[in-house]
MIROVO-332970 format. One record per residue (C-alpha): x, y, z; residue number from 0. Coordinates in nm, 3 decimals, padded with zeros to 5 digits, m for minus. Layout:
<atoms>
+---------+---------+---------+-----+
|      xx |      yy |      zz | num |
+---------+---------+---------+-----+
|       X |       Y |       Z | NUM |
...
+---------+---------+---------+-----+
</atoms>
This chain:
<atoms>
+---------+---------+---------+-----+
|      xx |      yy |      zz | num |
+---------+---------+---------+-----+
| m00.624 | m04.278 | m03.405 |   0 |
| m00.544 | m04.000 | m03.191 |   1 |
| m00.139 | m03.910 | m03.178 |   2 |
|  00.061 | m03.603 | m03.028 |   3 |
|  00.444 | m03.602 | m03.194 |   4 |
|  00.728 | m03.410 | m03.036 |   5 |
|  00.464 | m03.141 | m02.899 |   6 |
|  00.570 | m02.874 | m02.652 |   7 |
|  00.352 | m02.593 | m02.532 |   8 |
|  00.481 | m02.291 | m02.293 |   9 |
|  00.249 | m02.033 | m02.111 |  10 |
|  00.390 | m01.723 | m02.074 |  11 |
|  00.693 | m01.838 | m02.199 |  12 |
|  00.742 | m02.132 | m01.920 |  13 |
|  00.786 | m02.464 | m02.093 |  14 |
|  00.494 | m02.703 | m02.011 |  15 |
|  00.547 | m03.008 | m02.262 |  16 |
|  00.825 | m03.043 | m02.406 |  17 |
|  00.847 | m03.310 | m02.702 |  18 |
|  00.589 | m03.519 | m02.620 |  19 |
|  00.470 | m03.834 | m02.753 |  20 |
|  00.132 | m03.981 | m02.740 |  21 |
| m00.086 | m04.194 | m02.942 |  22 |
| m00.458 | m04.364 | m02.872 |  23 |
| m00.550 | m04.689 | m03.094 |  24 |
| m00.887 | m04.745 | m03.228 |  25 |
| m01.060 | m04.894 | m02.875 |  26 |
| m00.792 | m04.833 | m02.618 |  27 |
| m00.827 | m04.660 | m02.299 |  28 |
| m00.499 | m04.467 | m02.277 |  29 |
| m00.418 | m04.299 | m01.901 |  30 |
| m00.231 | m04.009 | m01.856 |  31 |
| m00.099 | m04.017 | m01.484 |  32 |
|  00.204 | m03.797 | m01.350 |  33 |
|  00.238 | m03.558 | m01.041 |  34 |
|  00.069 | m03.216 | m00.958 |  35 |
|  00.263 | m02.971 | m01.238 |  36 |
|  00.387 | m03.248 | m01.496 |  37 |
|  00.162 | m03.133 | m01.786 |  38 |
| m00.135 | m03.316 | m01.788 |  39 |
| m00.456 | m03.112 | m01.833 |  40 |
| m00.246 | m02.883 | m02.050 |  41 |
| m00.138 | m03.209 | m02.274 |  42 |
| m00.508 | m03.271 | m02.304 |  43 |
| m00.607 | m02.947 | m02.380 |  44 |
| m00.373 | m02.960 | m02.726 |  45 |
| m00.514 | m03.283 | m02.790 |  46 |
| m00.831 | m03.095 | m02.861 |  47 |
| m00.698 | m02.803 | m03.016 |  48 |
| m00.873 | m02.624 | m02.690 |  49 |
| m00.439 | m02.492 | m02.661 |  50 |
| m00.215 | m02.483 | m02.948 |  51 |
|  00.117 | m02.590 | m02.956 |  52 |
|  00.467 | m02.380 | m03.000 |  53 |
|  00.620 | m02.750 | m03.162 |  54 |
|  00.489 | m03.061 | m03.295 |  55 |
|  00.187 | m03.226 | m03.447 |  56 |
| m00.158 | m03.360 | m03.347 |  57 |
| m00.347 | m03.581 | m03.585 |  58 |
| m00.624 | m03.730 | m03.591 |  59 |
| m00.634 | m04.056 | m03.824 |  60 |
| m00.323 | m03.868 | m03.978 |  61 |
| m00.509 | m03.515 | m04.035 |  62 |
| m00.417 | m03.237 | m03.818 |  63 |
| m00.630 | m03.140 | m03.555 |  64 |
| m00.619 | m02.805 | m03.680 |  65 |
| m00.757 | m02.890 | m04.003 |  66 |
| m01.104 | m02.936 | m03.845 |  67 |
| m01.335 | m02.694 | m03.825 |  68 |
| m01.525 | m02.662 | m03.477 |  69 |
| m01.782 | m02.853 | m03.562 |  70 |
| m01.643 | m03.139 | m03.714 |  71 |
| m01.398 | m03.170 | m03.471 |  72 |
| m01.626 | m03.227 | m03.223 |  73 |
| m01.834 | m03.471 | m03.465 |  74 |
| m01.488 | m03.667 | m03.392 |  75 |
| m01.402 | m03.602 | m03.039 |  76 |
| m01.572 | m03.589 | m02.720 |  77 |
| m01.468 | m03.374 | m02.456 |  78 |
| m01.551 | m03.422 | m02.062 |  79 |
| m01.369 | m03.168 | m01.872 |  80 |
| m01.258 | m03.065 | m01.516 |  81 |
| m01.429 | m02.712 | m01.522 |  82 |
| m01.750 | m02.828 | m01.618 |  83 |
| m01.985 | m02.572 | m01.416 |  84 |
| m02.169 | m02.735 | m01.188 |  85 |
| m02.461 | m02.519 | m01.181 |  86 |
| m02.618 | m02.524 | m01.503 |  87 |
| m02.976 | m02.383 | m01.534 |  88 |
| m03.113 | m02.663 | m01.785 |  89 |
| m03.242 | m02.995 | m01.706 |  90 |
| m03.021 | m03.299 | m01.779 |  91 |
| m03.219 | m03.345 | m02.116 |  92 |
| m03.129 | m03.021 | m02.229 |  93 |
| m02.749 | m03.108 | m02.139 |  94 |
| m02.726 | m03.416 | m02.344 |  95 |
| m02.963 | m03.282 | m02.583 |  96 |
| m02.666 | m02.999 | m02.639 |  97 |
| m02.415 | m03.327 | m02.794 |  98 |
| m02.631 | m03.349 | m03.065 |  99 |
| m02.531 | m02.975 | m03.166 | 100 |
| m02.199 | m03.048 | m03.380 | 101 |
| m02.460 | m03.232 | m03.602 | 102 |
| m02.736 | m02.925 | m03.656 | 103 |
| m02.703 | m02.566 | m03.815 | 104 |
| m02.662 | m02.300 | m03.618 | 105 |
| m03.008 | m02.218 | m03.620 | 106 |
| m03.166 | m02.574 | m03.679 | 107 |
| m03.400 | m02.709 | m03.430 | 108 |
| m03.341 | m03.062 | m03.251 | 109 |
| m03.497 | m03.325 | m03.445 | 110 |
| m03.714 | m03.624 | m03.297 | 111 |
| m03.400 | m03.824 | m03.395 | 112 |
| m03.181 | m03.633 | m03.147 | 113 |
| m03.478 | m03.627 | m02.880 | 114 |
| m03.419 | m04.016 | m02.945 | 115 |
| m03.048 | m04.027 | m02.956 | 116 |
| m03.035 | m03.835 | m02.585 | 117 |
| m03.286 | m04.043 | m02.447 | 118 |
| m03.087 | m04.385 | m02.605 | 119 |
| m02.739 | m04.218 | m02.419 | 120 |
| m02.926 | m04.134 | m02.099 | 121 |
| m02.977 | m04.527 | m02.050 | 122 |
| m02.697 | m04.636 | m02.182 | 123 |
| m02.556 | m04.442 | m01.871 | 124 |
| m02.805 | m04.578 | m01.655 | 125 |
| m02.982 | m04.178 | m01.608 | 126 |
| m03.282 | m04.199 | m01.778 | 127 |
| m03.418 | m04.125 | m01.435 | 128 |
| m03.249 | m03.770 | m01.428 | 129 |
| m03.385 | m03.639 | m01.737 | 130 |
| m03.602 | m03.406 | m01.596 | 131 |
| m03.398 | m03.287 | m01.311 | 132 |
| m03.210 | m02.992 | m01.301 | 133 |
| m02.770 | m03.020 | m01.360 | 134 |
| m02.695 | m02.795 | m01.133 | 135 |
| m02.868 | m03.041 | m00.814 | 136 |
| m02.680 | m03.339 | m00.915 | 137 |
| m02.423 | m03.538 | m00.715 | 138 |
| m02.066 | m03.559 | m00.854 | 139 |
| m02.152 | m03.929 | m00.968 | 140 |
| m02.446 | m03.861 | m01.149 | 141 |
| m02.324 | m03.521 | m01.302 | 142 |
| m02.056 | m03.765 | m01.418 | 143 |
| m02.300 | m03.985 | m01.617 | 144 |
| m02.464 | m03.702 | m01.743 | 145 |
| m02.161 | m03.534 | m01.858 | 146 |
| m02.076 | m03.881 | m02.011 | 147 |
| m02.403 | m03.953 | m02.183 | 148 |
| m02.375 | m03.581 | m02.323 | 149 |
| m02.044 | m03.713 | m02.488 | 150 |
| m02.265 | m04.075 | m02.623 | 151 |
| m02.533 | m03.876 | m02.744 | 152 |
| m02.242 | m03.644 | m02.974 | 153 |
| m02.155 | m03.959 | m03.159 | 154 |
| m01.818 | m03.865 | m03.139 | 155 |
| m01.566 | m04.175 | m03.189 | 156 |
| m01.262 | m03.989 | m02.937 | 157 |
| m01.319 | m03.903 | m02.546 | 158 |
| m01.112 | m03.746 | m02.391 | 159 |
| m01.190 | m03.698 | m01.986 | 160 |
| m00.985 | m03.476 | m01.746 | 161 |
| m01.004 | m03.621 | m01.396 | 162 |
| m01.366 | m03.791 | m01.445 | 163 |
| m01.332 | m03.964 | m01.076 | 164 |
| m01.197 | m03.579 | m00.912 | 165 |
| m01.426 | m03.518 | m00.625 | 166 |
| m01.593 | m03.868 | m00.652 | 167 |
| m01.641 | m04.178 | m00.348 | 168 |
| m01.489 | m04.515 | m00.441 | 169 |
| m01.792 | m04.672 | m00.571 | 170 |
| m01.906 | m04.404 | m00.771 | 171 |
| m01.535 | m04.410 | m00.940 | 172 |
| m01.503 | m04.736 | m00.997 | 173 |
| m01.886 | m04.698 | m01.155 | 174 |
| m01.773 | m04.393 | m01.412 | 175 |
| m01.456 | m04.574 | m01.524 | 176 |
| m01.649 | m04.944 | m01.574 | 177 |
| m01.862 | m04.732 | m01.796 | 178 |
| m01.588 | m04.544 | m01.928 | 179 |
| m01.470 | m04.883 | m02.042 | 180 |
| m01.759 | m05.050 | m02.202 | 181 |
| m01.779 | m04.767 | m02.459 | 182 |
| m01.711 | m04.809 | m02.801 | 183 |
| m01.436 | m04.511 | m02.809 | 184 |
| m01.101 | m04.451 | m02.821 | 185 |
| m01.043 | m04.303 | m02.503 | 186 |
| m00.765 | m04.081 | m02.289 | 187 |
| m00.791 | m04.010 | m01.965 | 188 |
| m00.606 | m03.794 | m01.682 | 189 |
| m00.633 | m04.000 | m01.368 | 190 |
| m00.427 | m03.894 | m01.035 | 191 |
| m00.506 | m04.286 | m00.866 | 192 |
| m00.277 | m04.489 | m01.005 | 193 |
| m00.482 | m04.810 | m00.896 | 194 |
| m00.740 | m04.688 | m01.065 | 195 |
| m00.553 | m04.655 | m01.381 | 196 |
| m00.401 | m04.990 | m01.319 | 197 |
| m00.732 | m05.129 | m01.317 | 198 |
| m00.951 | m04.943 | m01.585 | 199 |
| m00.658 | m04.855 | m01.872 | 200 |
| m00.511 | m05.038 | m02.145 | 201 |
| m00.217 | m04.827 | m02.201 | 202 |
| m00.016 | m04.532 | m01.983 | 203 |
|  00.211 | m04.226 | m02.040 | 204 |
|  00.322 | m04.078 | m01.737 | 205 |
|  00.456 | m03.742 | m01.765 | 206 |
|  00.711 | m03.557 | m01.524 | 207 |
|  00.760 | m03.237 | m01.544 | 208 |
|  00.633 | m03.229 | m01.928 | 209 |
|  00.830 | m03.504 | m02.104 | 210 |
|  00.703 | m03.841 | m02.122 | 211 |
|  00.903 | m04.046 | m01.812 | 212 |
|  00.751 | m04.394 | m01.924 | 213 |
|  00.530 | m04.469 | m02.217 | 214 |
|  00.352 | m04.848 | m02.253 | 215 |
|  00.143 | m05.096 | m02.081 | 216 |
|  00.029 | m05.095 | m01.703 | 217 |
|  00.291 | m05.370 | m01.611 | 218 |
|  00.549 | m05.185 | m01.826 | 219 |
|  00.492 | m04.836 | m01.613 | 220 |
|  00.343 | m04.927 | m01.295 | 221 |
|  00.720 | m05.036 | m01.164 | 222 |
|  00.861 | m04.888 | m00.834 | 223 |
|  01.196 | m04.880 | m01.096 | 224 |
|  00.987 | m04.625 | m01.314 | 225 |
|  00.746 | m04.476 | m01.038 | 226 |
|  00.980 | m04.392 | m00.703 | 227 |
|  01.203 | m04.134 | m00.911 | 228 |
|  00.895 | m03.907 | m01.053 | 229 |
|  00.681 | m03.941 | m00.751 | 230 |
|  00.962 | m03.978 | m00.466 | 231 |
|  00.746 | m04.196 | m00.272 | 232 |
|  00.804 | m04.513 | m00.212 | 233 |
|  00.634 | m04.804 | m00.399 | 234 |
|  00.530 | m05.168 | m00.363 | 235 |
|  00.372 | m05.362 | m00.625 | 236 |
|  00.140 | m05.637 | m00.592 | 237 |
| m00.113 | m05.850 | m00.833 | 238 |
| m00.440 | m05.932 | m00.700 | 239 |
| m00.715 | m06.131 | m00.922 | 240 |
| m00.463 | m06.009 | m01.206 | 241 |
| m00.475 | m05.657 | m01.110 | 242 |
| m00.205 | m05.448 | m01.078 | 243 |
| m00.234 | m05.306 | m00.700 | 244 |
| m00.013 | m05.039 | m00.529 | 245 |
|  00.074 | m04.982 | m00.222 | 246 |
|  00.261 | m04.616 | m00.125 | 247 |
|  00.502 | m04.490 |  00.176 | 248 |
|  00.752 | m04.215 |  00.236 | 249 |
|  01.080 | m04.275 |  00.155 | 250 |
|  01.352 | m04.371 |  00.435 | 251 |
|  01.711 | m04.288 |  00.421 | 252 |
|  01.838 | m04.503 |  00.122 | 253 |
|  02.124 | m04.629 |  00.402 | 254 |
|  01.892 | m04.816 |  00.588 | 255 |
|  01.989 | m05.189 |  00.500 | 256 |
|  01.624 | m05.235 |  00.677 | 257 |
|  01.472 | m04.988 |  00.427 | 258 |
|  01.425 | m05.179 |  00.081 | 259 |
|  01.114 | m05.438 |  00.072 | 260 |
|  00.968 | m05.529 | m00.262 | 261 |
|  01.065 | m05.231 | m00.444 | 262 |
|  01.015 | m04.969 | m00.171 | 263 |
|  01.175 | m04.828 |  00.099 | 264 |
|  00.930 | m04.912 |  00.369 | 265 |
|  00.973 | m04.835 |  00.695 | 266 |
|  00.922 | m05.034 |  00.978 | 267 |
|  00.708 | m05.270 |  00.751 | 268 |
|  00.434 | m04.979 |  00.747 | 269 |
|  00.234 | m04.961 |  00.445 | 270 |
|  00.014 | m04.738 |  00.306 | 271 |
| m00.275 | m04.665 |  00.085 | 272 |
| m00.236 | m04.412 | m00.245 | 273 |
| m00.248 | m04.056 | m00.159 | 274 |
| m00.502 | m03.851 | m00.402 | 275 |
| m00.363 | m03.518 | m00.448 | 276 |
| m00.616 | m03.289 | m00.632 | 277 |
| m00.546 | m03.231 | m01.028 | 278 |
| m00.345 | m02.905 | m01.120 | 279 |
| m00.563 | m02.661 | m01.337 | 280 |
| m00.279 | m02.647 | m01.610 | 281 |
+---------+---------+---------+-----+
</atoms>
């Protein structure tokens, strides 16, 4: 198990998180959702020691994170990040080839066994195709799979995934986060859709502006009660083939008798679709 307790982190002396709480059960796909600013990618960053903390504890199966070395750190936890360059000069071999590194010395060569292991996590991604082809050509969706089968082929039993659908169609998201979910991994993600979330996650923690404004299930957070006050945008909630499904407008003047409709303020009946505002970088 993955857990953050009461962790805050400041840059430059400008709070980011401040007591946060956060834990990731063996097998659960945990989402961390929350507007442009609220802490996010930073959150994740401590997660994987990548940022340390001014307060509070990360663990991992009650060991502090910082009680790993590198490498067996990332033995344990697999890391798919927003800055990944896109323009690599290796082949996507070579890339997934590079998650079998936290299990060589520093000057050991790769084994047959981890020539076998990256071949075994490009089809489990469905990318065996792309083994010969060069990263930095890829589409978003199938840098995406690589990226992922990079993270199979480290063995690692934690992912952790910073915007994985950023940049990506609607197919080709929905594709990454069904095979997000058929892994055998404990697994936190930052997603910005919150339909998407809805759909693909177990659990949520939606931060606002770097405290935790609702922690629990996706019927426990996905609430126009918990939602309208962090994102100021009104919200309607529907369930569709026993999915959570939201639909988003601006908010009207809060006198308008007319205004409130199933949890929203919606006016003149207008509805519409979830904005996708790009990820912050902190």
């Amino acid at each position: 198990m993955l857990s953050a307790r009461d962790v805050s982190f400041a840059y430059d002396g400008a709070l980011v998180l401040d007591g946060v709480e956060l834990s990731a059960r063996p097998g659960e796909v945990v989402g961390l959702i929350g507007p442009n600013g609220s802490g996010k990618t930073t959150l994740l960053r401590v997660l994987y020691d990548a940022l340390r903390p001014r307060a509070g504890l990360v663990s991992l199966d009650d060991e502090p994170v910082t009680s790993f070395g590198a490498r067996a750190l990332a033995r344990r936890v697999a890391v798919v990040a927003q800055e990944a360059p896109p323009d690599l000069p290796i082949t996507v071999a070579e890339l997934v080839l590079l998650g079998r590194s936290p299990h060589r010395g520093a000057f050991q060569r790769y084994s047959l066994e981890d020539h076998r292991l990256a071949a075994q996590a490009l089809r489990r991604v469905g990318a065996r195709h792309l083994a010969d082809r060069s990263f930095g050509t890829l589409s978003g969706g199938e840098r995406q799979r690589a990226l992922i089968a990079r993270t199979l082929a480290q063995e690692a039993d934690h992912l952790l995934l910073d915007e994985p659908t950023n940049h990506l169609d609607v197919r080709h998201q929905h594709d990454v986060l069904r095979l997000v979910r058929t892994l055998d991994v404990t697994t936190i993600v930052v997603l910005h859709d919150l339909n998407l979330a809805a759909r693909y996650c177990d659990r949520l923690v939606l931060l606002h502006r770097g405290d935790v404004a609702s922690s629990g299930t996706t019927d426990q957070v996905l609430t126009a009660e918990v939602l309208e006050p962090v994102y100021e945008i009104a919200v309607r909630r529907l369930c569709q083939a026993g999915t959570v499904q939201l639909l988003f407008s601006p908010l009207t003047g809060a006198d308008d008798p007319e205004a409130r409709v199933g949890g929203g303020h919606w006016p003149n009946g207008d509805m519409a679709e979830s904005p996708h505002p790009q990820e912050e970088r902190r």
